[in-house]
N, C-alpha and C positions, 0 to 999 in steps of 0.2 A: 860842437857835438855831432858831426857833421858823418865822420865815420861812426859815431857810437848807435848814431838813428839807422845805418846800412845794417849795422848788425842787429838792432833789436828788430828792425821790418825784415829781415829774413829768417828769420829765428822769432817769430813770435810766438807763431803756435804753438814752439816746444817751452817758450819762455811764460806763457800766460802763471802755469801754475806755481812758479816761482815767485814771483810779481807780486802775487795776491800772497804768499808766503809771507816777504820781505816786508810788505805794507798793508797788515791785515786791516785797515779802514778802507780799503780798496772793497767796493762791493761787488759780485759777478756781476753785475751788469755795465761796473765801471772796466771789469778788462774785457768784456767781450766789445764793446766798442771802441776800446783803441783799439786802432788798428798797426802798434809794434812803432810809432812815431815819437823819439824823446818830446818834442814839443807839445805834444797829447800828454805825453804822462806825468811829466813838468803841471801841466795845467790843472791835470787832479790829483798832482801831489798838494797843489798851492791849494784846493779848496775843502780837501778832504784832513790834510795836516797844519794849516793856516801858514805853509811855509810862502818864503818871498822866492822869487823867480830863481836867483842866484840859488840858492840852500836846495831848492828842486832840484837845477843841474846838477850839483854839487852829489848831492844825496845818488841820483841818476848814475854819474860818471863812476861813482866809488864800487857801487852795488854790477856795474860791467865789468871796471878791474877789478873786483873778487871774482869774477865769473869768466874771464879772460879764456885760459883754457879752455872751460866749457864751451865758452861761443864760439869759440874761432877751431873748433873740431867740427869736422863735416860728417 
């Protein structure tokens, strides 16, 4: 996940409101403190959705290749 964390920590501030879009059990307080880190978001995917670590990335990796484009435009 390694490139996919470069893109979400550069692109976060424009990504927050999508985020909370995609996974509306995300609370605002849950995306103003990631800080744009798969591994953050993996973390309160798994406590907020009961998913297991794998199904977070999973989930993570699918919702950047829908957004490919978008991210990797400057």
């Amino acid at each position: 996940m390694d490139a996919n964390q470069d893109i979400l920590q550069g692109k976060w501030h424009e990504l927050k409101g999508q985020v909370k879009q995609r996974w509306g059990k995300l609370t605002e307080g849950d995306v103003t403190r990631l800080s744009g880190k798969t591994e953050e978001l993996a973390g309160i995917l798994q406590q907020r959705y009961g998913y297991g670590k794998a199904q977070a990335e999973l989930e993570i990796n699918q919702w950047i290749s829908d957004h490919a484009p978008t991210l990797n435009a400057t």
